[in-house]
C-alpha positions in Angstrom: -58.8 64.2 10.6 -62.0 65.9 11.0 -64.5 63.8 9.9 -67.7 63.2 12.2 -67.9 59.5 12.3 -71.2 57.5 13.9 -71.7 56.4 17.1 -74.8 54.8 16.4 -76.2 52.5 13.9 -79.6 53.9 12.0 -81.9 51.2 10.6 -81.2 52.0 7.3 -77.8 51.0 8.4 -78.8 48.0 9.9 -81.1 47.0 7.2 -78.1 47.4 4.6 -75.9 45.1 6.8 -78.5 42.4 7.1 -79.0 42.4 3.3 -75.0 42.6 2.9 -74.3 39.7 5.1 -77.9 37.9 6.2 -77.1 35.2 8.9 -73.3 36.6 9.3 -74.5 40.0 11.7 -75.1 40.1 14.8 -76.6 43.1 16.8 -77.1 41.3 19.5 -75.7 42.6 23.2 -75.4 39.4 24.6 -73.5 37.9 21.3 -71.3 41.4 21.2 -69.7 40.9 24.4 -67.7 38.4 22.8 -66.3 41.0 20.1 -66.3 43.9 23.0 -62.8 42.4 24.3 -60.1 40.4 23.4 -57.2 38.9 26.3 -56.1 42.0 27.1 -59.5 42.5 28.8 -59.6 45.7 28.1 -62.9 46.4 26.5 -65.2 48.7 24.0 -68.4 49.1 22.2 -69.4 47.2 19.8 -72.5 48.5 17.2 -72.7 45.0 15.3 -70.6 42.2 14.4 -69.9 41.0 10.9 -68.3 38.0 9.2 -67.6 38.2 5.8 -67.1 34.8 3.7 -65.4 36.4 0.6 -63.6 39.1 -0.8 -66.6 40.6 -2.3 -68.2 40.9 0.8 -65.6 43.1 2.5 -64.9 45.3 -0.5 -68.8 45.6 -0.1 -68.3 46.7 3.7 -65.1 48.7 3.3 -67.2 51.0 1.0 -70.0 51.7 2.3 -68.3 51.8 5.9 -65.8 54.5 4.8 -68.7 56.6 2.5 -70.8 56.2 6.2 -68.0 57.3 8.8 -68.4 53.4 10.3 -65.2 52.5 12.7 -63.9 49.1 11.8 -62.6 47.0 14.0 -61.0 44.0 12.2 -60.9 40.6 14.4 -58.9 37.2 14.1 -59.6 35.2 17.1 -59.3 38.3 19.9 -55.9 36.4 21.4 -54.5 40.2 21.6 -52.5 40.7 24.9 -51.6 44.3 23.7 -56.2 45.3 22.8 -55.4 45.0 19.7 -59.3 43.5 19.0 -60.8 46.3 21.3 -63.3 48.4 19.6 -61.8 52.0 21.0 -64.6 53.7 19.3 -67.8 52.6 18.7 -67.4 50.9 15.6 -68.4 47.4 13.6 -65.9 44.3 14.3 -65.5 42.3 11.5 -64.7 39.0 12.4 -62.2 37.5 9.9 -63.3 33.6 11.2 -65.6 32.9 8.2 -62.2 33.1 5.5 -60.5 30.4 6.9 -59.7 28.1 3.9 -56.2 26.7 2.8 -56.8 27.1 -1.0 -53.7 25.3 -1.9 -49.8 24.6 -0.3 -47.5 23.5 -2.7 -44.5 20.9 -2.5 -43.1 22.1 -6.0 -43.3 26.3 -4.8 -42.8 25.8 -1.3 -46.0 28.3 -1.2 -49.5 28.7 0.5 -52.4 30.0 -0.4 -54.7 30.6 2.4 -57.7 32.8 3.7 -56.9 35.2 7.1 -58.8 33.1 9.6 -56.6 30.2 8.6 -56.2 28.6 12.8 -52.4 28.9 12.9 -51.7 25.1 14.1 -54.3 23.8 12.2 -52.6 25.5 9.1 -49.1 24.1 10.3 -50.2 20.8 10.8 -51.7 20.5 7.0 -48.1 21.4 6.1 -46.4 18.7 8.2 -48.6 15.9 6.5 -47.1 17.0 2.9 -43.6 17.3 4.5 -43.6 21.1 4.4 -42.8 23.6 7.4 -44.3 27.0 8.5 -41.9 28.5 11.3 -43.7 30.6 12.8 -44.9 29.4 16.1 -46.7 32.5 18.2 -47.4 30.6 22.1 -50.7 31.2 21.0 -51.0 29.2 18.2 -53.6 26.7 19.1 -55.7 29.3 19.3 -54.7 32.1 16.7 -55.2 33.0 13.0 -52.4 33.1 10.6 -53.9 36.4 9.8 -54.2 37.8 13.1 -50.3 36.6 13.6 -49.5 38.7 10.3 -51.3 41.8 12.1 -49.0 41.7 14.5 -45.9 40.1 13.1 -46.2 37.7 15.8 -43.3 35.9 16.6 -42.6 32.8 18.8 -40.3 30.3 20.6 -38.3 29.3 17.0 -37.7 33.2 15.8 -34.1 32.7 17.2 -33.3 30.7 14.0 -36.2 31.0 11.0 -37.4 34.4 12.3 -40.7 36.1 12.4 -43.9 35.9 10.2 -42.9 39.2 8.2 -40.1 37.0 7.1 -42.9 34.3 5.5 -45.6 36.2 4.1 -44.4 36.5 0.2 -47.5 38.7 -1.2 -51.1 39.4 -0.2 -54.3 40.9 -1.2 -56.4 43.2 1.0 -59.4 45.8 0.8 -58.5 49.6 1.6 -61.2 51.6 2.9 -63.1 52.8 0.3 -63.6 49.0 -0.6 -60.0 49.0 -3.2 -58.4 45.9 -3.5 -54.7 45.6 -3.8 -52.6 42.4 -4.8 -49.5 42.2 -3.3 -46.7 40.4 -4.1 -47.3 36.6 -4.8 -45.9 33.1 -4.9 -42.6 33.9 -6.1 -40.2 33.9 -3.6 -38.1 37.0 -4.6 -39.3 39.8 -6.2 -37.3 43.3 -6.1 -39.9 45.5 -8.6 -41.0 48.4 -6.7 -42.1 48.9 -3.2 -42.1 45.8 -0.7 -45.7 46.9 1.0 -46.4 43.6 1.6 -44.0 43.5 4.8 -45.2 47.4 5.1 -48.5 46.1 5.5 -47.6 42.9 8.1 -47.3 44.3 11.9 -49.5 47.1 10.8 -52.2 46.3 13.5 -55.4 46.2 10.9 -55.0 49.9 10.7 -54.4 50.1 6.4 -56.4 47.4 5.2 -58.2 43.9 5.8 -56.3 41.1 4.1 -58.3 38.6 2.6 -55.6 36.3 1.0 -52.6 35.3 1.8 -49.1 33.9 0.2 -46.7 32.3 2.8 -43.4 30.8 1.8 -43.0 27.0 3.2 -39.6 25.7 4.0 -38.8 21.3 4.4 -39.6 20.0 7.4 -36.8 19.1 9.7 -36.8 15.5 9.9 -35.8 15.3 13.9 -35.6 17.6 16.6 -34.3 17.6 20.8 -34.8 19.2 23.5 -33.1 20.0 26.2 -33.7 21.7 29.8 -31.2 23.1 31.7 -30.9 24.1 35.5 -28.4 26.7 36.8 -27.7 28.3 40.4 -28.8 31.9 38.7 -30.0 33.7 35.6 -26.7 34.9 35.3 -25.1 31.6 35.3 -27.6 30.0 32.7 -27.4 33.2 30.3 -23.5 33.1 30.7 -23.5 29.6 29.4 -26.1 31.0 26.3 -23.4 33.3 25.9 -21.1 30.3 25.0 -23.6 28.3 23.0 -24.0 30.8 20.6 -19.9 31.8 20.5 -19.4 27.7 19.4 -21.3 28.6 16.2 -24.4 26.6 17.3 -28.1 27.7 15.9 -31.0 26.3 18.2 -33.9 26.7 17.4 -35.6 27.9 20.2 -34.0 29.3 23.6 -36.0 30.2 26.8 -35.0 31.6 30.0 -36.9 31.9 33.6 -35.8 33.8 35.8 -35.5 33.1 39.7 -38.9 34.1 40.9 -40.5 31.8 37.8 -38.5 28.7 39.3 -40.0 29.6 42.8 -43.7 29.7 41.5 -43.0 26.5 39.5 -42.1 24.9 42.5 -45.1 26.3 44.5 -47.2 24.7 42.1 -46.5 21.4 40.9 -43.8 18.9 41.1 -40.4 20.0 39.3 -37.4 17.5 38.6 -34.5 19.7 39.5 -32.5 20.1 42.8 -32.8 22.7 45.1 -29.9 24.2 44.0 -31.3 25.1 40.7 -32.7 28.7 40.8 -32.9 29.4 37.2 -33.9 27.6 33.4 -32.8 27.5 29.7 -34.9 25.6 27.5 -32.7 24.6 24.1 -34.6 22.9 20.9 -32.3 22.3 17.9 -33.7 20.3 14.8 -31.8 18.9 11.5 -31.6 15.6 10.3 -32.2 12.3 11.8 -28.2 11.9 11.4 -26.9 15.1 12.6 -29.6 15.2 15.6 -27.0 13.7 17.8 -24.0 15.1 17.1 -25.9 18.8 17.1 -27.1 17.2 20.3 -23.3 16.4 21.5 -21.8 19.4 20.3 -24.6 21.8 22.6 -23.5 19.1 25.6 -20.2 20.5 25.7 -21.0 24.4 26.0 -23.3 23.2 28.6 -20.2 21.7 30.9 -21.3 24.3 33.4 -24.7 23.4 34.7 -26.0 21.9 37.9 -28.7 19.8 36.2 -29.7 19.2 32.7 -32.9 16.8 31.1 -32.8 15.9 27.5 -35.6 14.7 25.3 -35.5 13.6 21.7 -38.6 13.5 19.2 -42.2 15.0 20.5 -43.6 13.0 22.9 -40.1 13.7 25.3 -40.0 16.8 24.1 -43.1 17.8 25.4 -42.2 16.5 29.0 -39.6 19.6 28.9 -41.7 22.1 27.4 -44.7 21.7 29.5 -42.7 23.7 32.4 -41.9 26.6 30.2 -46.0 26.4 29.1 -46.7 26.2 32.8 -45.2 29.7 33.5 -48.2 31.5 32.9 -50.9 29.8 35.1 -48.6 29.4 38.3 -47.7 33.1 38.0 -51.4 33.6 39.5 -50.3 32.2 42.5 -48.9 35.8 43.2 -52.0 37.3 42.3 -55.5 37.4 40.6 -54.6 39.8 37.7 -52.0 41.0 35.6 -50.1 43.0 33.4 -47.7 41.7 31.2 -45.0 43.5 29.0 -43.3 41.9 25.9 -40.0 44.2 25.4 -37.0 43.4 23.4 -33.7 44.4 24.0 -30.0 44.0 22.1 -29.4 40.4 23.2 -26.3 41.4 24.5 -28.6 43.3 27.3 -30.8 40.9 28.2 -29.4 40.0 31.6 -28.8 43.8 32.4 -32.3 44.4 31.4 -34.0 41.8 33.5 -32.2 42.9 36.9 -32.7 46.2 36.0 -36.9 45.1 35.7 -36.5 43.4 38.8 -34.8 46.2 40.9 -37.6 48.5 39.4 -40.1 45.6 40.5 -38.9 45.5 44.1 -38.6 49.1 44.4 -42.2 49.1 44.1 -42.3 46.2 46.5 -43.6 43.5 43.4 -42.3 40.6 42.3 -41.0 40.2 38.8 -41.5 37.1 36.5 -38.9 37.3 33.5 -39.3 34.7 31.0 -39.1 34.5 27.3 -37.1 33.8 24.3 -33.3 34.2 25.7 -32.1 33.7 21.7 -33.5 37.0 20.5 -33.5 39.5 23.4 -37.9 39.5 24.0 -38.9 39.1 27.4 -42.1 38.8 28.8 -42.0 41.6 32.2 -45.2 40.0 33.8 -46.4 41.5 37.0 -49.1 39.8 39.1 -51.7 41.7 41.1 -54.9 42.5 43.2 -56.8 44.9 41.1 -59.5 45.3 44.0 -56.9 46.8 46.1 -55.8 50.4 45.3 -52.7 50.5 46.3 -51.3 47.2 44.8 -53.4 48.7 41.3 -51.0 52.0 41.8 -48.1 50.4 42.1 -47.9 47.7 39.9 -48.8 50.2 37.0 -45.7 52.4 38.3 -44.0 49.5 38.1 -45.0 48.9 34.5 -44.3 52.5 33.4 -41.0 52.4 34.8 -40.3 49.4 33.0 -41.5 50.6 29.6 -39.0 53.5 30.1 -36.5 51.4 31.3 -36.4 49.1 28.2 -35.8 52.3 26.1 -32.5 53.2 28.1 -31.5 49.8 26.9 -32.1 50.6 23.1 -34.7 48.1 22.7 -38.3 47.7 21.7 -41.5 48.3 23.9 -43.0 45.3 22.2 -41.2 42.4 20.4 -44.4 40.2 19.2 -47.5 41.6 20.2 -47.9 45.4 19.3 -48.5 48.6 20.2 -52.4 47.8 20.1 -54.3 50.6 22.3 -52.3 49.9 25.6 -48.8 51.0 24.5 -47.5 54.5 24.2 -45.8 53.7 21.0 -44.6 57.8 20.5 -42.4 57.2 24.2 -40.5 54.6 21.5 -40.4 56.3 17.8 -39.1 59.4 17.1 -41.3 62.9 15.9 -40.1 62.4 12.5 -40.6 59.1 11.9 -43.9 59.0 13.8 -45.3 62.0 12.1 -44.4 60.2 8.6 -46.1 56.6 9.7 -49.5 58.7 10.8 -49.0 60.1 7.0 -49.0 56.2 5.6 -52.1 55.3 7.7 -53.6 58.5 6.2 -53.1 57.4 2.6 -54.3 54.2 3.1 -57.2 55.3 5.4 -57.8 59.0 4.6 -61.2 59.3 6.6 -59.9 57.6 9.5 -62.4 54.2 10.3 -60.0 51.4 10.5 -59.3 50.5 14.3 -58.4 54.4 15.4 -56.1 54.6 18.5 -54.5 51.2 18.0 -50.0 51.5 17.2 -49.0 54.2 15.7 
């Protein structure tokens, strides 16, 4: 691409987006530092900040933006670990917060209808009260948008069993550059007539288009779920014992691991229930029926013959007793520094022990500490490394360290990032192939032939 694109706003440009959008720009400094970063904390320029409340409105903004040579930088609610949200050229964000309606979920389709800046758990809690159920459950959720989690396929604690959100998002409609509107899919729930670009379009980082509707299949909710935490003497006792879990033909719903180091910081940091002889967790949810609850509950008892320690919990309130360890994880890590880098790679799940003493050999080589955790059922674990960015030397090595992993992970045949993208921080070309990156960069040009939606982000 050889377009010239702006760096600066004129005031005929700034007039035109205050007539656009009135109250919903900001040009503010002060107000852009919000939209300059996102949790990655990696950070940008931002040239104004616009929140569109309809369709209209970004068709509107996609035109004139792409006959302009404006950057767009399309926003949920900047929970990107991976700068997903960071402007990496000067550019307008458009904040996606102002669609956030649920237009309509349905007990007879088993379908939504919402807006992008739909807040995930507020979105799954509406579902719950009409007995309906949206797996997908990012760790982020409190915080996210539904659309935000489409724009990176986000994936969560339950993927194990019902999967990721590519696997829920039915059809959509979203603005091209050039302001083009495309309708995508819908609310039936299988549809084979031409190309699927919905899922094409899910995971693509905002770099085709802005969605501005989406259609989400629902499932029933499960009437009961348990929990249960279990203590071993080392990670590769407790994913031994997963091992046998999933050979008895049992589906949880959610599995997590932490490793040995995690266990120590827990300890450092609050009280813990466990023995000293426990130096390493899996966290097991199943759900079903209020009847088959306890035998599913019985039946996971007996693969689990071989721990040191185990703590069960049935229905929310003692579930939540369990799972507010694993959600402690990434607060105590600071105890082993003020900063961090964290990594979110997938491998075969057959790997996954070989892969996380591999990361921690490659950690103390480096003389860090690793802290594996993650979700043990599908391979993704989060390679988080803690350290003193005002000290050089710790700075060099921890990003050696995260290099090495990055290669490392590849050896194994897996993924550089299972849930949160390539966004501007990962080499995604050390992953894909020539070919097959060469021929992605030729979808993002037909989508976005003059090149303004969030450049340098994936592929």
């Amino acid at each position: 691409m050889t377009q010239t694109h702006i760096t600066a706003l004129s005031e005929s440009h700034i007039e035109y987006l205050k007539r656009t959008f009135g109250d919903a720009v900001t040009f503010e400094p002060e107000k852009l530092r919000v939209y300059a970063s996102d949790a990655s904390l990696k950070t940008g320029t931002v040239l104004a900040m616009v929140r569109p409340t309809c369709t209209s409105q970004v068709q509107t903004l996609m035109r004139w933006a792409d006959e302009e040579r404006v950057y767009i930088h399309p926003r949920g609610r900047g929970t990107s670990l991976s700068g997903g949200c960071v402007p990496t050229r000067p550019g307008i964000v458009v904040s996606m917060t102002g669609m956030d309606r649920i237009l309509d979920i349905s007990n007879e389709d088993f379908v939504a209808e919402i807006e992008p800046g739909v807040n995930t758990a507020q979105f799954q809690a509406e579902c719950a009260k009409r007995g309906l159920f949206y797996p997908p459950d990012p760790a982020s959720g409190k915080a996210t948008t539904v659309g935000g989690n489409v724009m990176t396929c986000a994936g969560g604690l339950r993927a194990v069993k019902y999967g990721v959100t590519r696997d829920y998002v039915l059809g959509m409609e979203i603005v091209l550059p050039g302001g083009k509107l495309l309708k995508l899919g819908g609310r039936t729930h299988k549809d084979v007539i031409g190309l699927d670009l919905s899922r094409m379009i899910v995971g693509s980082e905002g770099t085709l288009g802005i969605v501005t509707k989406l259609y989400l299949k629902l499932l029933p909710k499960p009437e009961a779920s348990a929990s249960v935490l279990v203590g071993y003497p080392s990670l590769d006792a407790a994913l031994s014992s997963m091992g046998k879990v999933f050979a008895a033909g049992i589906l949880p719903c959610a599995v997590e691991f932490m490793n040995e180091t995690v266990l120590e910081i827990l300890t450092k940091t609050g009280e813990c229930p466990w023995p000293d002889t426990v130096h390493s967790l899996l966290l097991f949810q199943i759900d079903g029926s209020r009847e088959t609850i306890p035998l599913e509950n019985a039946r996971l008892a007996r693969q689990l013959d071989d721990a040191l320690w185990t703590m069960e919990g049935v229905g929310a309130e003692e579930e939540n007793k369990l799972w507010a360890f694993r959600r402690r994880v990434s607060a105590a890590s600071y105890v082993l520094g003020p900063d961090r880098i964290g990594g979110d790679m997938a491998v075969p799940r057959g790997s996954l022990l070989k892969a996380v003493r591999r990361f921690e050999e490659i950690a103390r080589n480096n003389g860090k500490r690793l802290i594996g955790f993650g979700h043990a059922g599908d391979g993704n674990i989060h390679a988080n490394l803690h350290y003193d960015a005002s000290d050089p030397d710790d700075t060099e090595r921890t990003l050696k360290t995260h290099h090495e992993l990055d290669e490392a992970v590849l050896e194994f045949g897996g993924s550089l990032s299972g849930e949160h993208g390539g966004g501007c921080l990962k080499d995604v070309g050390r992953q894909l192939g020539k070919e097959e990156h060469a021929m992605m960069r030729q979808v993002r040009e037909l989508f976005d032939p003059n090149g303004i939606l969030n450049p340098a982000k994936g592929y």
